[in-house]
C-alpha positions in Angstrom: 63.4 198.2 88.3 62.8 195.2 86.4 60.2 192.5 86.9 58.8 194.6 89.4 55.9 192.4 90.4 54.8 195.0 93.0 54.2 197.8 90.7 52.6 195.3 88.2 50.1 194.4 90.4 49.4 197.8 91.8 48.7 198.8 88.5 46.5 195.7 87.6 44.1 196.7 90.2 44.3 200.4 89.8 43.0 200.0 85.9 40.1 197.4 88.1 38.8 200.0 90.5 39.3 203.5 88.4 42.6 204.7 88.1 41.3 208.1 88.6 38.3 208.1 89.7 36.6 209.9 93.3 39.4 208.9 95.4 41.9 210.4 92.9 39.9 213.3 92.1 39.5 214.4 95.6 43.0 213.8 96.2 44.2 216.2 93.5 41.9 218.6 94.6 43.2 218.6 98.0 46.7 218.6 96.7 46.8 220.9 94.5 44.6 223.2 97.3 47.6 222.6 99.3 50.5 223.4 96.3 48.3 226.7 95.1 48.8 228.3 98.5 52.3 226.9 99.2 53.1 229.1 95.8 51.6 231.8 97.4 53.9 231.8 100.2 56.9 231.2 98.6 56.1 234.3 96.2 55.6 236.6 99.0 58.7 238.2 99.0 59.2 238.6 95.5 55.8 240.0 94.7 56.0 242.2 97.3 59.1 243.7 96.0 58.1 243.8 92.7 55.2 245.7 93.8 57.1 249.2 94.5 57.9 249.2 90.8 54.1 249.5 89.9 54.4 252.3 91.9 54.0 256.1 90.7 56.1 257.1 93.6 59.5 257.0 94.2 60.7 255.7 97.4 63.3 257.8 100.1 66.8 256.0 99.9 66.7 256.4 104.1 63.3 256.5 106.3 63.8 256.9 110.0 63.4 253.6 112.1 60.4 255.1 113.9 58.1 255.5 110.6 56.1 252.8 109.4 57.5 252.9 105.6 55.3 253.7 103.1 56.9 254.2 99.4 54.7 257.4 99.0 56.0 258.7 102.1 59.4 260.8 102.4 60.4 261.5 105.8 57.0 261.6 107.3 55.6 264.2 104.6 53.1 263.3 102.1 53.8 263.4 98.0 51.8 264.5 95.6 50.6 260.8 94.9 48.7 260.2 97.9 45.6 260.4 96.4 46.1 257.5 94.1 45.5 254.6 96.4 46.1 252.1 93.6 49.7 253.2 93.7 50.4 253.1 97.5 52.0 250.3 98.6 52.9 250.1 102.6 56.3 248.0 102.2 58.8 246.4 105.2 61.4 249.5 105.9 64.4 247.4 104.6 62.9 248.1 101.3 63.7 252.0 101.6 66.6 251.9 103.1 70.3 251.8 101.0 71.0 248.3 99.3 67.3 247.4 99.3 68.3 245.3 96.3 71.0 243.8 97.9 69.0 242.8 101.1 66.6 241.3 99.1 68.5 238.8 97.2 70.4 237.5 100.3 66.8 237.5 101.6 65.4 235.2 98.6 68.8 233.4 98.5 68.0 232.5 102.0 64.5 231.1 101.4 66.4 228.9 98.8 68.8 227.8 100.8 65.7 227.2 103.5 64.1 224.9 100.6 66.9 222.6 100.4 67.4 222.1 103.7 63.6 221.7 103.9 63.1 219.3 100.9 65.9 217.0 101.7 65.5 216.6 105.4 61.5 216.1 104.8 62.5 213.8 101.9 64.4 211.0 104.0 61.6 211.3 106.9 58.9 211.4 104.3 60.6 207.9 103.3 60.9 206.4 106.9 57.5 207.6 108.5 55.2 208.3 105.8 54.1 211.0 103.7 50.8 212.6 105.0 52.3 213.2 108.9 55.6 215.0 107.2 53.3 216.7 104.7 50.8 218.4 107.1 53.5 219.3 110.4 55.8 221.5 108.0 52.3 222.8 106.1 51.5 223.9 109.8 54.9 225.1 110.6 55.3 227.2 107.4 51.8 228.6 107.6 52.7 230.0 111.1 55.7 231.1 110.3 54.6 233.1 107.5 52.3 234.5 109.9 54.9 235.6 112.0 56.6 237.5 109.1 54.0 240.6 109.7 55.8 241.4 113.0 59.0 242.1 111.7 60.8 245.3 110.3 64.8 244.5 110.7 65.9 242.8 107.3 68.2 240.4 109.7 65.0 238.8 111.4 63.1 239.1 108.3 65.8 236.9 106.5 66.2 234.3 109.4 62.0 234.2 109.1 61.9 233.4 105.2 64.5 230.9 105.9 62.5 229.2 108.1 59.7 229.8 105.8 61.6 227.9 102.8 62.6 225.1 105.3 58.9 224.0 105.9 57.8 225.0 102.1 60.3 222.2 100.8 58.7 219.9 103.4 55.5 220.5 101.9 56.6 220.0 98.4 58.1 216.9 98.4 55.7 214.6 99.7 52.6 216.3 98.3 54.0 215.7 94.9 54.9 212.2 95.5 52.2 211.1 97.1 49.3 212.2 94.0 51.8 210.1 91.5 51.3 207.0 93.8 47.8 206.9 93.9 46.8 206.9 89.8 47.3 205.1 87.1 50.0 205.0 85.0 47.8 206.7 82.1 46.9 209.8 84.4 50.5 210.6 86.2 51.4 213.1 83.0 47.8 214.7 83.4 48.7 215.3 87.4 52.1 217.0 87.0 51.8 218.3 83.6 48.7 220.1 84.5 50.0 222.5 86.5 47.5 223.4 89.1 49.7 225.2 91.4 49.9 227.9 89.0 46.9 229.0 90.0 48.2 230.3 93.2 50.3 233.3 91.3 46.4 235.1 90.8 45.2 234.3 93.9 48.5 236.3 95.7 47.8 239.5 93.1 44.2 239.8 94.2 45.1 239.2 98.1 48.0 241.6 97.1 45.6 244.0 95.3 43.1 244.1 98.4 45.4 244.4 100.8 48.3 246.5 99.9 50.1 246.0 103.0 52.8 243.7 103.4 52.0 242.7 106.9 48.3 242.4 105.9 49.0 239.7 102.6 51.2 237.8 105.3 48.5 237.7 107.8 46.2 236.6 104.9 48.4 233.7 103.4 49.2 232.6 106.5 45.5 231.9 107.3 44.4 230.5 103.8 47.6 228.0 103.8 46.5 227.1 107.9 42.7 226.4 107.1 44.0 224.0 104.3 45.3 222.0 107.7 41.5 220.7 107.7 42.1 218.4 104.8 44.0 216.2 107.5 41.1 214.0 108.1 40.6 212.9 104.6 44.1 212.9 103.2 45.2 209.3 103.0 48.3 207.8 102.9 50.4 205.7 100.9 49.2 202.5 100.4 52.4 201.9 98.3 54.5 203.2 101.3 53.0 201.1 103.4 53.2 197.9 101.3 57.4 198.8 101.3 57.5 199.0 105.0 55.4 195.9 105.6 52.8 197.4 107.2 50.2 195.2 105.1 47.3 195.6 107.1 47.1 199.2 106.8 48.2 198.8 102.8 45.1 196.3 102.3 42.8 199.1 104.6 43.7 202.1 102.2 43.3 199.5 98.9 39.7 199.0 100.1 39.0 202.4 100.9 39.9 203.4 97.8 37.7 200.6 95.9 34.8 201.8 98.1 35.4 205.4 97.4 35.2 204.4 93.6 32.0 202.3 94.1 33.9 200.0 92.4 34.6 195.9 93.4 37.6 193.8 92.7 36.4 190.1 93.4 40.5 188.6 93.3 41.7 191.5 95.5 43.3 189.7 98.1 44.6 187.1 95.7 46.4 189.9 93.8 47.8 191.4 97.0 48.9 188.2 98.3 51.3 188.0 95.5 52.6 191.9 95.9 52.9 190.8 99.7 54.6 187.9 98.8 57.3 189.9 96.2 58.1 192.4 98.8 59.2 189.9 101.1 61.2 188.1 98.9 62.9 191.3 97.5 63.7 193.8 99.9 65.2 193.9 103.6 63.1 196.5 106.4 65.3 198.6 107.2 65.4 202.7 106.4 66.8 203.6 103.8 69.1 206.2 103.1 70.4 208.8 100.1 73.4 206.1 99.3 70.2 204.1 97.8 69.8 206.6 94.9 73.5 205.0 94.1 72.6 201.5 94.6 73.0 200.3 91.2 74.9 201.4 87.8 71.6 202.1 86.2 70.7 204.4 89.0 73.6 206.3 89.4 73.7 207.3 85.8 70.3 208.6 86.4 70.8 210.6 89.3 73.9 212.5 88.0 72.0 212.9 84.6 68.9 214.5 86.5 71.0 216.4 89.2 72.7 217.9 85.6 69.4 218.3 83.7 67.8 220.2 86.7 70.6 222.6 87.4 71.0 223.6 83.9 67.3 223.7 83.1 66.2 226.0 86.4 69.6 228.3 85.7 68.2 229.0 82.0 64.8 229.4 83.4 65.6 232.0 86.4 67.9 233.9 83.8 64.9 234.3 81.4 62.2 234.8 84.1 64.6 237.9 84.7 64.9 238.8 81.3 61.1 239.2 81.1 59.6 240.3 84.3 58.8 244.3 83.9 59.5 244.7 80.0 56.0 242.8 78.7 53.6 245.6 80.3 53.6 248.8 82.1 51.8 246.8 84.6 53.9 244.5 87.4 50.8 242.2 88.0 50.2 242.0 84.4 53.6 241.1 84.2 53.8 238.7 86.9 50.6 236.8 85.5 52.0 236.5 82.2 55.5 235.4 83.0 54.1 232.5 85.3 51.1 231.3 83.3 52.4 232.3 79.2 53.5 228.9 79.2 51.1 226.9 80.8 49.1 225.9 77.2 52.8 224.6 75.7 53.2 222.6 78.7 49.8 221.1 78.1 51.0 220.1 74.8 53.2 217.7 76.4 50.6 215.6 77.4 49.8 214.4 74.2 52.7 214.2 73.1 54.7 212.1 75.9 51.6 209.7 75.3 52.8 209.2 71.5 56.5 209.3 71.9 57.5 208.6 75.0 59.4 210.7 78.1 62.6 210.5 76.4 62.1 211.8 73.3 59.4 214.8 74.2 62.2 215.6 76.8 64.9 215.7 74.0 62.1 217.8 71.5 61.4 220.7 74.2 65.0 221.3 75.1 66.1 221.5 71.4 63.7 223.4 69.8 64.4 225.7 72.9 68.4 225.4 72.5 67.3 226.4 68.9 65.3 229.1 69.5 67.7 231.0 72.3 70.0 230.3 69.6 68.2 232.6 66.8 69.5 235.8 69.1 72.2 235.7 66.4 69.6 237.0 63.9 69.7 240.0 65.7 73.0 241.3 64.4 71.7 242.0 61.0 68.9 244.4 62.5 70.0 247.9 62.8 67.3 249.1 64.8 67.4 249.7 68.0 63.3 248.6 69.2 63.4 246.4 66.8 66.1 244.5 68.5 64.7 245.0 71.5 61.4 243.5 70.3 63.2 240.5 68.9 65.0 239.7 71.9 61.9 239.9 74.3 60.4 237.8 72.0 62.7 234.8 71.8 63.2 234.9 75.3 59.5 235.0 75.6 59.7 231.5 72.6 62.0 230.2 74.7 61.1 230.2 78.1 58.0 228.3 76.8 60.3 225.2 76.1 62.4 225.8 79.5 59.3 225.7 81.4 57.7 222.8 79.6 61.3 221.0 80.4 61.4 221.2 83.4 57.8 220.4 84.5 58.8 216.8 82.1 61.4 216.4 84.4 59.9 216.8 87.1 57.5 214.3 86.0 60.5 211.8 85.1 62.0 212.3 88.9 58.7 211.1 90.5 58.6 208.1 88.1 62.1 206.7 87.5 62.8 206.0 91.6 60.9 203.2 93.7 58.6 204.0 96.0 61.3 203.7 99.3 63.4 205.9 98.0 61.2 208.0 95.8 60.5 211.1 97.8 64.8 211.6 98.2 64.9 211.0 94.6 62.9 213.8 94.2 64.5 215.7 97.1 68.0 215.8 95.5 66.2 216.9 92.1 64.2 219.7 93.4 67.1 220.9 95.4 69.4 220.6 92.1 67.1 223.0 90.6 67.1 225.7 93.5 70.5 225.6 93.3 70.1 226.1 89.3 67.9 229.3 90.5 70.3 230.9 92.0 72.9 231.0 89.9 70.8 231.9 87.3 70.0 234.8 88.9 73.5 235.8 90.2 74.1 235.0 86.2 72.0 237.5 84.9 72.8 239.8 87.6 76.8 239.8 87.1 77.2 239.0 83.4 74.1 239.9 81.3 74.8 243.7 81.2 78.1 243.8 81.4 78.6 241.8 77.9 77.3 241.4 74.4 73.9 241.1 74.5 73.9 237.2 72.3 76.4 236.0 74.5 74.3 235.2 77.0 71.7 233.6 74.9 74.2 231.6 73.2 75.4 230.2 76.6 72.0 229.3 77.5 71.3 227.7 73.9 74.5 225.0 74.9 73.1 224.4 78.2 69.7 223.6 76.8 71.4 221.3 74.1 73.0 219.5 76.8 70.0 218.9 78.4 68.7 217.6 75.3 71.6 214.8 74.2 71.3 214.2 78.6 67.6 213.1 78.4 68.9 210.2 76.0 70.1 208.7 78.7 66.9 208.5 80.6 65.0 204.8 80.9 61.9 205.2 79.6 58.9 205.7 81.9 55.8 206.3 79.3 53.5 203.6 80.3 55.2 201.7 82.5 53.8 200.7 86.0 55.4 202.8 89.0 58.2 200.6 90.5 58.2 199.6 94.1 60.9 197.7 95.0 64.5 198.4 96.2 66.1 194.8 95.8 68.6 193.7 98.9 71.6 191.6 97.9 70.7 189.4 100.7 67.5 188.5 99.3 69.1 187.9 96.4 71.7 185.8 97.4 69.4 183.5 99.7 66.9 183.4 96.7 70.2 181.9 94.5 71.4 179.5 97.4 67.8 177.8 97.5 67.9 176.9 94.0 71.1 176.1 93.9 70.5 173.8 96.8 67.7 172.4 95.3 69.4 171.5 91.8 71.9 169.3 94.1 69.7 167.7 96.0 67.8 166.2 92.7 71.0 165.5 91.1 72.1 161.9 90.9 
């Protein structure tokens, strides 16, 4: 928003008492602690499923119901890979049985559907009662409910349990990501997202995975990592921003202070500066909660939301149909494969960190998605190569080329969602974008599942080349963020209106 004295002065004594100093650093520590072993349970399923395909042995279509499944097992007799205990993976029976595949994806469907609900009903509380009590009752919900996964066999109960599962992860994501961006400086928010920390929970589940080699054992094991993380409570702050929007100013100035003494730092016209951010927040904006019809509340804001509720669904439906493409054809290896698919990209994406800094949101958004859009694009290169693993080679690697701009898209975005909505309505801004890009997810997947063998093999690529040059000419429409303080304030009309009246008032009474 403009004139935004708010943010300006937030950011004024940010750049006084460190904008990233102890306070911050322990913060993203904690954070990111917190995202790494939300990743792990949100990957459950799917590594656990992916895990039968590193196995030598090949699983019975139908176990009995009594048996404890095992994929070396066929009808309670052993195989002749028994001995290999790297290859033995005890799996949930639904796995064995007929239409494992199909089980599974209403199973991860569910989860996604679980994240939405999760992210945008934790979004508008997040918003009305603060972050940090939202942020650590669904990190204790989904941590005992992912314990409660290792008691069950049926695929129905198992479904209704990763539901639940998602619902609580998406209450973890929103306001752990929203509230590290409110506490730096505006010169250290790309470092924070862009970094991509969380990644570091996809090792951390092969190792638990590769110790344990049980599913109900990993459950029981990310269960209790995610719960310990509960300790963090008692030195996880909250907003001050937040608190500044819902007038709470005592408790604002208390978490300022903290923070300055934290930093070792001193700010000798503190109270002068947040007199004034007081003093705009009264004048601009009514206390009252606010609601998803905000993120329509202007022209300016409307445009962005339908441009980033189009940017994220096209972005994560690319992304999920080349995660596809990839996962099991780069090694012989699944965990190999599931390390490289997740962290490949990671050095591009760092990339984007200088170069945001030297051309702004906008245009880095615009770069990634088009040299990606051109990239996919090149499949058409393919038709003048008459060998069979040579095409094959090619088309791994440009879906390898361009997943690398997909990825570093979409963690831009992400950064651009966080930064482009105040700070009452910030955590539903990102609620509607995250849940824009599950949706994205899945129809990449049912995408790739329903249409990428059953056409030419460019076809595909060339649909997901427009989609990423859309996203391109969409990011144009973007205001720019780069370097601009966070904005606070959600101007009322009525504050506005009394704010006219005065000076008109004023005017006529000095008249002659």
């Amino acid at each position: 928003m403009k004139n935004d004295t708010s943010a300006a002065i937030f950011e004024e004594i940010l750049s006084q008492i460190r904008p990233f100093g102890y306070f911050q650093k322990r913060l993203f520590f904690v954070t990111t602690l917190i995202q790494v072993f939300v990743t792990t349970v949100i990957l459950y399923v799917d590594f656990i499923y992916l895990s039968i395909n590193n196995s030598e042995c090949v699983p019975s279509p139908r176990i009995g119901s009594g048996n404890l499944t095992n994929i070396s097992t066929v009808d309670g007799t052993k195989s002749s890979c028994e001995e290999e205990w790297f290859n033995q993976w005890k799996v949930p029976m639904w796995m064995n049985e007929e239409y494992a595949p199909a089980k599974f994806s209403y199973i991860w469907l569910c989860q996604g559907c679980g994240i939405i609900v999760g992210a945008v009903v934790s979004g508008f509380v997040a918003d009305l009662v603060g972050r940090k009590i939202v942020l650590y009752v669904n990190l204790t919900m989904m941590s005992l409910a992912q314990g409660a996964v290792c008691a069950l066999d049926d695929w129905i109960t198992f479904l209704i349990m990763r539901g639940l599962v998602g619902i609580f992860a998406g209450g973890v994501i929103i306001p752990s990501c929203v509230q590290m961006i409110e506490h730096v400086g505006k010169n250290w928010r790309e470092l924070c997202v862009c970094i991509c920390a969380w990644a570091v929970g996809v090792p951390l589940l092969i190792l638990e995975g590769v110790v344990t080699r049980h599913w109900r054992w990993l459950a029981v094991v990310t269960s209790i990592t995610s719960l310990l993380s509960i300790g963090t409570y008692f030195i996880y702050p909250e907003s001050f921003r937040w608190y500044t929007c819902r007038e709470n100013f005592s408790k604002a100035e208390a978490s300022i202070r903290d923070i300055i003494s934290t930093n070792a730092t001193s700010l000798s016209d503190f109270t002068q500066l947040y007199d004034r951010a007081k003093l705009a927040v009264l004048n601009s904006m009514y206390k009252r909660p606010r609601t998803f019809f905000d993120l329509l509340h202007t022209r300016e804001r409307i445009k962005t939301t339908v441009v980033l509720v189009m940017i994220w669904l096209f972005t994560c439906a690319v992304y999920r149909c080349l995660y596809e493409r990839m996962i099991g054809q780069m090694s012989s290896n699944v965990y190999l494969d599931t390390v490289l698919v997740y962290l490949l990209d990671i050095p591009l994406v760092y990339s984007s960190i200088v170069i945001t800094r030297c051309i702004g949101r906008r245009w880095c958004l615009f770069l990634y998605s088009v040299s990606c859009a051109f990239t996919l694009s090149c499949i058409l290169v393919i038709h003048l190569i008459k060998t069979m693993n040579t095409k094959v080679d090619m088309m791994l690697g440009i879906t390898i080329f361009g997943k690398l701009g997909v990825t570093s898209t979409i963690v831009l975005i992400l950064l651009v969602t966080l930064e482009v909505y105040p700070t009452s309505i910030r955590c539903m801004g990102f609620a509607v974008g995250l849940s824009s890009g599950i949706v994205g997810l899945c129809v990449g997947r049912f995408m790739y599942i329903e249409f990428f063998h059953s056409v030419h093999f460019s076809y595909p690529y060339i649909c997901y080349s427009v989609m990423m040059g859309l996203v391109g000419c969409a990011c144009l429409l973007f205001p720019e963020t780069s370097g601009k303080p966070l904005p606070d304030l959600v101007r009322s009309r009525h504050r506005m209106i009394s704010m006219k009246e005065v000076t008109r008032l004023s005017s006529a009474w000095d008249a002659p």
